[in-house]
N, CA, C and O atoms as CSV, one atom per row, in Angstrom:
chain,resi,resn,atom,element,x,y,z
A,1,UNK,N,N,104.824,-14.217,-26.543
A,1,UNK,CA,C,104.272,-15.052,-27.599
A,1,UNK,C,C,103.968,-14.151,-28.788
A,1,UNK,O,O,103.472,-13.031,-28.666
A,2,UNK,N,N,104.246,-14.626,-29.763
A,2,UNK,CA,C,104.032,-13.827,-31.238
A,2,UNK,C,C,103.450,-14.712,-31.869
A,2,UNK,O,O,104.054,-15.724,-32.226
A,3,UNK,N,N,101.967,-14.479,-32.173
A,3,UNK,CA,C,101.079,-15.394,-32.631
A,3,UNK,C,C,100.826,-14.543,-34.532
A,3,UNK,O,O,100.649,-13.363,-34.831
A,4,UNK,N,N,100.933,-15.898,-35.492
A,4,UNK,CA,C,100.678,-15.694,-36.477
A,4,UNK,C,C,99.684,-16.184,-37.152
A,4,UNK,O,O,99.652,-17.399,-36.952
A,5,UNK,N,N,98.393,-15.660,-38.242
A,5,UNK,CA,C,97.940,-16.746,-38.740
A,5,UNK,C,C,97.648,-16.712,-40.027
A,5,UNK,O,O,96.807,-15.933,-40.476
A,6,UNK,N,N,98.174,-17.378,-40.604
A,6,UNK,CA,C,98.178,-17.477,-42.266
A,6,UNK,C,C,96.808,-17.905,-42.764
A,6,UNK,O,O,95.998,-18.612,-42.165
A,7,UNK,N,N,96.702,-17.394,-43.878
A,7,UNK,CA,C,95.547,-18.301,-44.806
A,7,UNK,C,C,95.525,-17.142,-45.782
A,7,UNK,O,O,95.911,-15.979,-45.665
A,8,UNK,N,N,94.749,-18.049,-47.147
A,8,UNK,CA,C,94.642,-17.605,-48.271
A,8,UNK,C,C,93.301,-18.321,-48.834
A,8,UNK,O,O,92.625,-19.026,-48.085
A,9,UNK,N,N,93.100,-18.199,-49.604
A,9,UNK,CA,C,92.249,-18.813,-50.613
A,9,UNK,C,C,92.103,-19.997,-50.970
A,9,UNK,O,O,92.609,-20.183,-52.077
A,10,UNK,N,N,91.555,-21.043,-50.457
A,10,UNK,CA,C,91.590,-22.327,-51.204
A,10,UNK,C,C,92.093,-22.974,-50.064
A,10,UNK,O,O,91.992,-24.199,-49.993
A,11,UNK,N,N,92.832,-22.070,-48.798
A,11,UNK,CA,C,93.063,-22.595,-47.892
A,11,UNK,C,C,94.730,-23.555,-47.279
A,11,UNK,O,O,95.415,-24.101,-48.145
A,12,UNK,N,N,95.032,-23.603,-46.247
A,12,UNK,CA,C,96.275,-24.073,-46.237
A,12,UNK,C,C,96.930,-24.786,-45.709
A,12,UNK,O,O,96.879,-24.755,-44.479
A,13,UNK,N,N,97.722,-25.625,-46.273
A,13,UNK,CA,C,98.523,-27.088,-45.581
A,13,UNK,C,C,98.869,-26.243,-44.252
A,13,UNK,O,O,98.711,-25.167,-43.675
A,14,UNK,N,N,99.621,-27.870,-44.177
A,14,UNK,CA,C,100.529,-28.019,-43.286
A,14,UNK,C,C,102.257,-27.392,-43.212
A,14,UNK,O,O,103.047,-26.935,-42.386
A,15,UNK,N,N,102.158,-27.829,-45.081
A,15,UNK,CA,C,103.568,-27.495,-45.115
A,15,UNK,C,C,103.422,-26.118,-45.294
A,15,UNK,O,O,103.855,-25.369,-44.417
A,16,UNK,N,N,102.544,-25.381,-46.913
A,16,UNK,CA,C,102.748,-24.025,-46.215
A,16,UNK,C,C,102.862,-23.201,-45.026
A,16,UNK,O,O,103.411,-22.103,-45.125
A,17,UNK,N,N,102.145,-23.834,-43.273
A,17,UNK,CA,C,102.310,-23.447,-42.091
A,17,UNK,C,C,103.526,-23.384,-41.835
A,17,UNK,O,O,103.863,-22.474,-41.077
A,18,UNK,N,N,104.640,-24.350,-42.386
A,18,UNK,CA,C,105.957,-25.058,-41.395
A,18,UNK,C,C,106.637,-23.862,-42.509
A,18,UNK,O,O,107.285,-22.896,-42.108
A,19,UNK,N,N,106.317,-24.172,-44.116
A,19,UNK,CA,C,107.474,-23.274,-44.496
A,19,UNK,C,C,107.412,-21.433,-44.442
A,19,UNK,O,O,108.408,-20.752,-44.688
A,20,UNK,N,N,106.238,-20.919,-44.125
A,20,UNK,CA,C,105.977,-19.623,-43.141
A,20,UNK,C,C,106.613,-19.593,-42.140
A,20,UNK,O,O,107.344,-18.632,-41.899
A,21,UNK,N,N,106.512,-20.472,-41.439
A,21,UNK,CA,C,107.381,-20.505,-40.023
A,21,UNK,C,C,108.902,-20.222,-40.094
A,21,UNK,O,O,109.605,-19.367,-39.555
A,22,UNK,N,N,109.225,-21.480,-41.149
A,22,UNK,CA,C,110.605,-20.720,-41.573
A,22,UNK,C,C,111.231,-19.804,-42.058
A,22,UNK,O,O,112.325,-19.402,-41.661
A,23,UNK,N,N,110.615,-19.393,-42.945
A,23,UNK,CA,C,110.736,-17.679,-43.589
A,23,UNK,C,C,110.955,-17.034,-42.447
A,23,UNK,O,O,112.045,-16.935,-41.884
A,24,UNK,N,N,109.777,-16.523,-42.040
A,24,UNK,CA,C,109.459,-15.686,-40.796
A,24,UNK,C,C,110.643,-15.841,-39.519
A,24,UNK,O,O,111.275,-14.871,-39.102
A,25,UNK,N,N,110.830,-17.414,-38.928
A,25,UNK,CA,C,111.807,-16.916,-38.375
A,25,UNK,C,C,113.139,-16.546,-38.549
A,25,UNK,O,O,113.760,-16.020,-37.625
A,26,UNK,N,N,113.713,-16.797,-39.790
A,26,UNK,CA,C,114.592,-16.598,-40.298
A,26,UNK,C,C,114.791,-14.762,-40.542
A,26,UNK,O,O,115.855,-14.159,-40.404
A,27,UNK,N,N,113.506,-14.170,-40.916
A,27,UNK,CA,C,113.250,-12.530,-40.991
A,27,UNK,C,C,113.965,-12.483,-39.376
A,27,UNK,O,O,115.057,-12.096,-38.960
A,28,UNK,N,N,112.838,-13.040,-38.770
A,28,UNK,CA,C,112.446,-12.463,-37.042
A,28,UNK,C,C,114.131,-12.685,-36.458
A,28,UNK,O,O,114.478,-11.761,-35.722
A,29,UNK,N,N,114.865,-13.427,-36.613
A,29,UNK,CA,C,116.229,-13.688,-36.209
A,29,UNK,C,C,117.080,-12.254,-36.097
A,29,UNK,O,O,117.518,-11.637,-35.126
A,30,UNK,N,N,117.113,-11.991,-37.646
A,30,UNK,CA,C,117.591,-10.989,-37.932
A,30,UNK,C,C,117.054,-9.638,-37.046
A,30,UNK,O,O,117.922,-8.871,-36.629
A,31,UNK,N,N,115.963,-9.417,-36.825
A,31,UNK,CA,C,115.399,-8.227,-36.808
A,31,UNK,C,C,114.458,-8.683,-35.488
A,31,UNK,O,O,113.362,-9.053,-35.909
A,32,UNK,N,N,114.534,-8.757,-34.232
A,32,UNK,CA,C,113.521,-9.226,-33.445
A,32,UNK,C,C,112.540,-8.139,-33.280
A,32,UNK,O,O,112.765,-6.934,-33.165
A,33,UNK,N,N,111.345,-8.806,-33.288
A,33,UNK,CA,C,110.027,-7.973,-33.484
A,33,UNK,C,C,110.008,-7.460,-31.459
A,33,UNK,O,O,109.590,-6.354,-31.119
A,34,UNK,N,N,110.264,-7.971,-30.949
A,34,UNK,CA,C,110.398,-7.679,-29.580
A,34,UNK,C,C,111.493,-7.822,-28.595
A,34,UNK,O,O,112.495,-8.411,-28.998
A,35,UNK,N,N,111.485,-7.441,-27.525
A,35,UNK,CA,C,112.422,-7.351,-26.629
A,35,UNK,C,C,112.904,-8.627,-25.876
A,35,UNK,O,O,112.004,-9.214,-25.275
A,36,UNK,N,N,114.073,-9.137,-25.798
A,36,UNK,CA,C,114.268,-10.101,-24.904
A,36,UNK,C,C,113.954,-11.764,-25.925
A,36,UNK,O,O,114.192,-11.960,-27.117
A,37,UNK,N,N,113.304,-12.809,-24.803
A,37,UNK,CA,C,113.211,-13.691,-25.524
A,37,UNK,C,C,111.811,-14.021,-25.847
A,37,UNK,O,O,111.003,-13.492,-25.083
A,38,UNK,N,N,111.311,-14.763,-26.786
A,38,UNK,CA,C,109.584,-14.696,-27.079
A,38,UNK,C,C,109.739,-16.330,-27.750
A,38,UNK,O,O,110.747,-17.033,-27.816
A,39,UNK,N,N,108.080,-16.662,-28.286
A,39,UNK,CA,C,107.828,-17.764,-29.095
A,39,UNK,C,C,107.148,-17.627,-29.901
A,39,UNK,O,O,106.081,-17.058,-29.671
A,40,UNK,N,N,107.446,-18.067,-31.150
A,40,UNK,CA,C,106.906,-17.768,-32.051
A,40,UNK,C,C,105.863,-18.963,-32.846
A,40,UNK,O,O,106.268,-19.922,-33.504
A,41,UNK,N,N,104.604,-18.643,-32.607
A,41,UNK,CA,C,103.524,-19.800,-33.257
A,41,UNK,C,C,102.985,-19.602,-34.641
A,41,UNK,O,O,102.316,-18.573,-34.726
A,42,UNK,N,N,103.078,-20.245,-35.672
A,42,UNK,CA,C,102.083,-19.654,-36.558
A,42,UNK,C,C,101.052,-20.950,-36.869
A,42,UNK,O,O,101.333,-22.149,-36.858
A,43,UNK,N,N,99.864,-20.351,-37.127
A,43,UNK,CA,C,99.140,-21.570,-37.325
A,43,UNK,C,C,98.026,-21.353,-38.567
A,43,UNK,O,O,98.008,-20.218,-39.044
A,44,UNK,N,N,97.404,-22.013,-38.944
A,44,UNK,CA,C,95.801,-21.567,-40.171
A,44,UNK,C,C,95.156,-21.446,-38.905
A,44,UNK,O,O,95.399,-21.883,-37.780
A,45,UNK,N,N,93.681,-20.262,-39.730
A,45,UNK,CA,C,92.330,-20.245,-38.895
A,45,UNK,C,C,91.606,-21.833,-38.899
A,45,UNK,O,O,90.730,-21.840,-38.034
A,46,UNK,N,N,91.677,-22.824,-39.420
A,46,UNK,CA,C,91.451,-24.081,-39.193
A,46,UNK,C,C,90.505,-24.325,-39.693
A,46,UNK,O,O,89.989,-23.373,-40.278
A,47,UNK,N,N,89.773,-25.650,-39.752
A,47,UNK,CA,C,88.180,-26.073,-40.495
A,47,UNK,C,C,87.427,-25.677,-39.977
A,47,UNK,O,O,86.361,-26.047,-40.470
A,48,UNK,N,N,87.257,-24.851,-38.891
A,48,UNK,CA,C,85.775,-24.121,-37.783
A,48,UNK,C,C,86.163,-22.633,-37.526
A,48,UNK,O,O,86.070,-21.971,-36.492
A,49,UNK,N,N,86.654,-22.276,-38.842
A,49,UNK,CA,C,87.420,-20.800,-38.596
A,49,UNK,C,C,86.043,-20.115,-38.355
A,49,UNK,O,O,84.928,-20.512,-38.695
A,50,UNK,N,N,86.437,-18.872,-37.616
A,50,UNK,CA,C,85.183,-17.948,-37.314
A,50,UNK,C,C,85.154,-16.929,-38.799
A,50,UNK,O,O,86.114,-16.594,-39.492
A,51,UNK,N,N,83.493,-16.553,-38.998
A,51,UNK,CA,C,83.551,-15.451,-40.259
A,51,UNK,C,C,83.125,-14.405,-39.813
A,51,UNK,O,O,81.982,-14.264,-39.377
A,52,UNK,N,N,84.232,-13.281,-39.877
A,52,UNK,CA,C,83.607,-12.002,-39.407
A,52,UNK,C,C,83.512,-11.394,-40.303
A,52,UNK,O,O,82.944,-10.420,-39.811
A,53,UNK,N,N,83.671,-11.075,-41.741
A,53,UNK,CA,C,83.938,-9.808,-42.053
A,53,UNK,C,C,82.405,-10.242,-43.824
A,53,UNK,O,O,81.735,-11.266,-43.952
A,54,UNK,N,N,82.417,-9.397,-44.462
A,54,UNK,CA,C,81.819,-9.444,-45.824
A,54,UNK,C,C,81.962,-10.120,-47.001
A,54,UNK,O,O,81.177,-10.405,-47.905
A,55,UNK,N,N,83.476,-10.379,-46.747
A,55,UNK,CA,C,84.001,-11.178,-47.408
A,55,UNK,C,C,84.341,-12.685,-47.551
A,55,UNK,O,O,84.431,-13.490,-48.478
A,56,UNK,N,N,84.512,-12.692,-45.975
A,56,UNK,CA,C,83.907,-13.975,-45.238
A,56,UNK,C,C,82.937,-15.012,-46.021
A,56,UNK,O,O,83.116,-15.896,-46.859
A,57,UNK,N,N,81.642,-14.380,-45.227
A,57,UNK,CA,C,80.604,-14.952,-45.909
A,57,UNK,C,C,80.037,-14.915,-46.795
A,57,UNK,O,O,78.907,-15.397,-46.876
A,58,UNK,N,N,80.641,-14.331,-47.745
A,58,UNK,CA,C,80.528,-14.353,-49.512
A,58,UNK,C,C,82.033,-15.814,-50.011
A,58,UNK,O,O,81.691,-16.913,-50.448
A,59,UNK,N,N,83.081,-15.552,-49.865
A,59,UNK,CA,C,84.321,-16.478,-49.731
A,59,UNK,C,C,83.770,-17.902,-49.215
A,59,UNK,O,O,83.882,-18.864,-49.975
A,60,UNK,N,N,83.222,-18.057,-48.041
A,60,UNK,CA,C,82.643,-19.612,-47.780
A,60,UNK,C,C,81.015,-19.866,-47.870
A,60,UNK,O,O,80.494,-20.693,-47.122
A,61,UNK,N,N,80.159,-19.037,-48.921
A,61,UNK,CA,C,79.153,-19.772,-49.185
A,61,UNK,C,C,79.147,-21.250,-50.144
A,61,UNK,O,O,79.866,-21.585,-51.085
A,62,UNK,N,N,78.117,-21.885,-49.525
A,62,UNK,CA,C,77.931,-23.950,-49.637
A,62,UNK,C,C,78.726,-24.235,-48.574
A,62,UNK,O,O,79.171,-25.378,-48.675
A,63,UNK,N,N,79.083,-23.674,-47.607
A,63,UNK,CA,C,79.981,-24.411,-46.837
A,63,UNK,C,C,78.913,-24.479,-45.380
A,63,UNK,O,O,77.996,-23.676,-45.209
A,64,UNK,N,N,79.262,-25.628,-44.388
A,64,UNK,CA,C,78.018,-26.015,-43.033
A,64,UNK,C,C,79.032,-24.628,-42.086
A,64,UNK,O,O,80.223,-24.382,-41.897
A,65,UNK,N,N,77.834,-24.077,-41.742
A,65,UNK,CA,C,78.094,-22.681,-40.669
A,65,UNK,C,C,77.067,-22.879,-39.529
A,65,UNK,O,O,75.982,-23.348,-39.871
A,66,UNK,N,N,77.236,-22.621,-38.368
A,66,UNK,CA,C,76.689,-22.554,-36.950
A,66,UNK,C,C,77.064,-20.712,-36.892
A,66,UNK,O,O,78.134,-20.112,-36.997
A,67,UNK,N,N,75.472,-20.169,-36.652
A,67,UNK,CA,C,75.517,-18.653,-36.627
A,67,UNK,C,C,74.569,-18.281,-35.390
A,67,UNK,O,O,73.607,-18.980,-35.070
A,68,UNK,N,N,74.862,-17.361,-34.873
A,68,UNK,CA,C,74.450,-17.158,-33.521
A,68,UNK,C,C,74.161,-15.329,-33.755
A,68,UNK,O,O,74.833,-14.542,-34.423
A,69,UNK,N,N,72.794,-15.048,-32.848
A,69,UNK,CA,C,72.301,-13.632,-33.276
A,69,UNK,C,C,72.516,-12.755,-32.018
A,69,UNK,O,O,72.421,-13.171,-30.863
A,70,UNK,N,N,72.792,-11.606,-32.353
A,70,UNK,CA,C,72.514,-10.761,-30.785
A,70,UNK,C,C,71.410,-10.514,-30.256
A,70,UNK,O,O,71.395,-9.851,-29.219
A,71,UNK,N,N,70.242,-10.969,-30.817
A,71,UNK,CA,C,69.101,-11.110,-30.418
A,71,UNK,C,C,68.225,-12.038,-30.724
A,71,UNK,O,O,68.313,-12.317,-31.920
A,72,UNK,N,N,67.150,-12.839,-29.991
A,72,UNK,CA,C,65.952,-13.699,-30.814
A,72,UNK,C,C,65.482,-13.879,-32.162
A,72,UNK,O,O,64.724,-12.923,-32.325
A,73,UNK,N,N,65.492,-14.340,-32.883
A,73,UNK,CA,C,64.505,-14.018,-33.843
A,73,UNK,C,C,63.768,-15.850,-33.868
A,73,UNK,O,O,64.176,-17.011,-33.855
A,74,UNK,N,N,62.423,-15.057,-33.911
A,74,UNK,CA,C,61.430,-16.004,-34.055
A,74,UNK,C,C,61.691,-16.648,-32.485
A,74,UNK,O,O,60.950,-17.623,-32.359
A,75,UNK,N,N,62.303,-16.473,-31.560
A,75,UNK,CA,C,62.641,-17.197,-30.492
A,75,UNK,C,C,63.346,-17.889,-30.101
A,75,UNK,O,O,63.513,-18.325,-28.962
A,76,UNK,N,N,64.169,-18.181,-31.635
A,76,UNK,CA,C,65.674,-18.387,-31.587
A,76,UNK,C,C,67.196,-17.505,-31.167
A,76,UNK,O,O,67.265,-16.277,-31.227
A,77,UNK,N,N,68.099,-18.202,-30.835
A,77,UNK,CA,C,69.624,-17.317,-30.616
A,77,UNK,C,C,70.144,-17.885,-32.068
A,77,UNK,O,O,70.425,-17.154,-33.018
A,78,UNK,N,N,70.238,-19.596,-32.067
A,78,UNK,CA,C,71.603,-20.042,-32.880
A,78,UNK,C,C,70.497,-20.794,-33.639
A,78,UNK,O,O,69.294,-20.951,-33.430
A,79,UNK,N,N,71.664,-21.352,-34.952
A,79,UNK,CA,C,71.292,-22.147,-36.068
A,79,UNK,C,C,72.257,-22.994,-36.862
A,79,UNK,O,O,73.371,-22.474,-36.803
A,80,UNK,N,N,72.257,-23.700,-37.322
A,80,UNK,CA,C,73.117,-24.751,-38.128
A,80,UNK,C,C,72.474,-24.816,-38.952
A,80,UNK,O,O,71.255,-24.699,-38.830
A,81,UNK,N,N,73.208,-25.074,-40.343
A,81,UNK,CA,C,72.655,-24.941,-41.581
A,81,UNK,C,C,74.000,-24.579,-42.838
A,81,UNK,O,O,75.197,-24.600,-42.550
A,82,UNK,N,N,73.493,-24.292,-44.106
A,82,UNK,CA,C,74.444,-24.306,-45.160
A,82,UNK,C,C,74.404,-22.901,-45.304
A,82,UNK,O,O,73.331,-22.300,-45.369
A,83,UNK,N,N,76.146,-22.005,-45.391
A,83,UNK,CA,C,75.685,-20.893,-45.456
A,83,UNK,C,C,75.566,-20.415,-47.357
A,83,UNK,O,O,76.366,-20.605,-48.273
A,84,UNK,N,N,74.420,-19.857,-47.335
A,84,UNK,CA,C,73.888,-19.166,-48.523
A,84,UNK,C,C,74.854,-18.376,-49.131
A,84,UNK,O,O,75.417,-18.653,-50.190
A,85,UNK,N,N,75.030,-17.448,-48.489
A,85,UNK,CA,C,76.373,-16.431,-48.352
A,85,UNK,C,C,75.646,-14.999,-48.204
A,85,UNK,O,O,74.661,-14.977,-47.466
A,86,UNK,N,N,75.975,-13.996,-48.734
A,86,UNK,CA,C,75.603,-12.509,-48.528
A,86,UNK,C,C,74.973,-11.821,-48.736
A,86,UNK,O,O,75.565,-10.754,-48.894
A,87,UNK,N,N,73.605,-11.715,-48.903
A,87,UNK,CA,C,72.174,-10.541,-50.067
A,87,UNK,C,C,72.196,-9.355,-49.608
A,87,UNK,O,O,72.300,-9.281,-48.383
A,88,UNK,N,N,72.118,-8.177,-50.312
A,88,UNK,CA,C,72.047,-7.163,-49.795
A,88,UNK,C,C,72.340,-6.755,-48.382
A,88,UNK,O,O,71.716,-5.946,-47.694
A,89,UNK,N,N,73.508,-7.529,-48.043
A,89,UNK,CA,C,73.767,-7.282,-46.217
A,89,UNK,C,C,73.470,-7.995,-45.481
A,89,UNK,O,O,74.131,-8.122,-44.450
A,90,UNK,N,N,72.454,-8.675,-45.702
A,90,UNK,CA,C,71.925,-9.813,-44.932
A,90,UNK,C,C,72.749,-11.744,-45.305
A,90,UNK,O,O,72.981,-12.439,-46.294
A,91,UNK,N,N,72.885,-11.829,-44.005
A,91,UNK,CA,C,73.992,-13.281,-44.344
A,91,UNK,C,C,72.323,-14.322,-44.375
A,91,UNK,O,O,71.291,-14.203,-43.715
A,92,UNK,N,N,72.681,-15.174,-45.327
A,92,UNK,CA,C,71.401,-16.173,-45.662
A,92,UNK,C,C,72.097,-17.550,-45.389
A,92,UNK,O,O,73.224,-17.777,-45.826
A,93,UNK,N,N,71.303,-18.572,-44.562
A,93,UNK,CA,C,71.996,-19.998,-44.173
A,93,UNK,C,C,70.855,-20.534,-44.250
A,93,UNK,O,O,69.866,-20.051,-43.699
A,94,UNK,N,N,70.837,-22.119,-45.279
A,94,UNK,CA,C,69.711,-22.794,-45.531
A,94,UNK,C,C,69.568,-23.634,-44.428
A,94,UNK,O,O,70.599,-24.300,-44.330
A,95,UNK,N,N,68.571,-23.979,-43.338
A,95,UNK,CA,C,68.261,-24.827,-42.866
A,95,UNK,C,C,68.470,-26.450,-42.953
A,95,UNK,O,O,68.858,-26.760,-44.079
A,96,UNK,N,N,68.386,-27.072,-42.465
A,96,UNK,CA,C,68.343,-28.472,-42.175
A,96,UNK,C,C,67.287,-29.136,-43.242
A,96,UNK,O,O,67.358,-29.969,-44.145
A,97,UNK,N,N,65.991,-28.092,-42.491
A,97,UNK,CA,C,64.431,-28.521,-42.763
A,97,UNK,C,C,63.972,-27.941,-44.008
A,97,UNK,O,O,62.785,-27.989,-44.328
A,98,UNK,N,N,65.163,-27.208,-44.966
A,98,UNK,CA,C,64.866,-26.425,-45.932
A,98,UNK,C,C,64.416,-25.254,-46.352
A,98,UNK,O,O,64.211,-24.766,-47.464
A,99,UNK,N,N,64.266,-24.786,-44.936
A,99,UNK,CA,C,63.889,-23.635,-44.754
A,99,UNK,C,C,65.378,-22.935,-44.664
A,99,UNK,O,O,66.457,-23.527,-44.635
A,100,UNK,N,N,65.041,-20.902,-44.612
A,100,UNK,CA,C,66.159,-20.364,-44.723
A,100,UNK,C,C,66.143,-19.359,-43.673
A,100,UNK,O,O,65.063,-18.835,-43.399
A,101,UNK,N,N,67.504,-18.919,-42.866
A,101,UNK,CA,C,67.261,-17.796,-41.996
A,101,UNK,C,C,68.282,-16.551,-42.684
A,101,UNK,O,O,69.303,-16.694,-43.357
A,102,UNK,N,N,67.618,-15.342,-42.259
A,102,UNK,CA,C,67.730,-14.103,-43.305
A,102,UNK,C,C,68.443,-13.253,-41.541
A,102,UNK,O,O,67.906,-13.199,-40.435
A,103,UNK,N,N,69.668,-12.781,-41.973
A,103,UNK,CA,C,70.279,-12.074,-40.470
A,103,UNK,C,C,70.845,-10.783,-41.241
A,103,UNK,O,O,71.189,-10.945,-42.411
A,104,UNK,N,N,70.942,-9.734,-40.761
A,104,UNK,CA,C,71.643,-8.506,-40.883
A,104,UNK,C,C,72.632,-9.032,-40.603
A,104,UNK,O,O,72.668,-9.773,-39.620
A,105,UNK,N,N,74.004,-8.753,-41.575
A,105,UNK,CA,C,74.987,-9.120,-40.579
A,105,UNK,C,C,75.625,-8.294,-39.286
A,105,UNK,O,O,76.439,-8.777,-38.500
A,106,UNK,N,N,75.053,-6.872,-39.227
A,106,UNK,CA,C,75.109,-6.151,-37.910
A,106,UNK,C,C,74.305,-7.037,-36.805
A,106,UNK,O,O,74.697,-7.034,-35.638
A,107,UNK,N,N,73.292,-7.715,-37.161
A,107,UNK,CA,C,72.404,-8.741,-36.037
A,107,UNK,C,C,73.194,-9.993,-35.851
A,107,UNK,O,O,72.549,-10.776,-35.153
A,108,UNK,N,N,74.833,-10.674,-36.365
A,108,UNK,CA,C,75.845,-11.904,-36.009
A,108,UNK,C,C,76.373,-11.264,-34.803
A,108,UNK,O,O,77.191,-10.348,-34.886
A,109,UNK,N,N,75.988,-11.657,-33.816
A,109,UNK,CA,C,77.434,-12.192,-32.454
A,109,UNK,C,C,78.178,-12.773,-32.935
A,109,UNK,O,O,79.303,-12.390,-32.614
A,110,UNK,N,N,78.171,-14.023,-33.975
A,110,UNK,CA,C,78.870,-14.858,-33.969
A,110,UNK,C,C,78.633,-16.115,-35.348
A,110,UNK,O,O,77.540,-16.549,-35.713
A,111,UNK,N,N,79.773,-16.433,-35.828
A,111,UNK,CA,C,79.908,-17.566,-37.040
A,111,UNK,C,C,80.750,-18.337,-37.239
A,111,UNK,O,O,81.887,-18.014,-36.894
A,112,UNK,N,N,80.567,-19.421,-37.758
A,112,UNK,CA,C,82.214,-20.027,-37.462
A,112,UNK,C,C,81.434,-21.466,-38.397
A,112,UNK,O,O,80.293,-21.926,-38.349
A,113,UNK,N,N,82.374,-21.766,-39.022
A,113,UNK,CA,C,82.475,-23.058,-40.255
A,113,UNK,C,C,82.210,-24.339,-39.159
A,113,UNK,O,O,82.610,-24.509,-38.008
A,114,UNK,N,N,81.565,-24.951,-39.829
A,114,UNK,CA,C,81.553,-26.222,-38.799
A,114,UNK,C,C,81.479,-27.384,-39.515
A,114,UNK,O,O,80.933,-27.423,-40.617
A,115,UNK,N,N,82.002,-28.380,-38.963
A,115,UNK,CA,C,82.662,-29.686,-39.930
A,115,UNK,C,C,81.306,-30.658,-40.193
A,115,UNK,O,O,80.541,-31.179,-39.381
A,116,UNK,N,N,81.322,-30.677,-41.272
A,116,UNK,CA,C,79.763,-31.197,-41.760
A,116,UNK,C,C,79.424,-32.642,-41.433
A,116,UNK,O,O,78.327,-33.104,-41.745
């Protein structure tokens, strides 16, 4: 299996998926990336894509995020809420209740867009 996954900015159809696919296998024909026979998938990170990186969560702040900590805080693990986006290192997501939670992003296990 030769797994691909596209995305850009602003985000991406369907058809850009199908016409990647074609490019690509049309390259991959020519030139097989591996031995023997394989399948080739390409797909987007999707509407619940996970955010790992800095750019991430600067790129989808106002957007609904479910964030999960490697440790307690306040006696919490997880949270739902709007993410803020990035302050000095720390990822900021507004609450429900209007309140805000403040995370190192070295303190994320885990993030991921969630359909509002």
């Amino acid at each position: 299996m030769l797994r691909v996954v596209v995305d850009r900015p602003g985000g991406v159809s369907l058809e850009d998926v199908e016409g990647f696919h074609r490019e690509l296998k049309g390259v991959l024909d020519v030139a097989p990336p591996l031995p023997g026979t394989y399948a080739l998938e390409v797909s987007s990170p999707g509407a619940e894509r996970p955010l790992r990186t800095e750019r991430d969560f600067r790129l989808f702040a106002g957007r609904p995020v479910l964030l999960a900590a490697r440790e307690p805080v306040d006696g919490r693990h997880e949270w739902a809420g709007w993410l803020v986006g990035l302050d000095d290192g720390q990822v900021v997501v507004r609450l429900g209740d209007g309140g805000h939670v403040r995370l190192p992003l070295r303190a994320v296990a885990w993030a991921r867009l969630r359909l509002p």
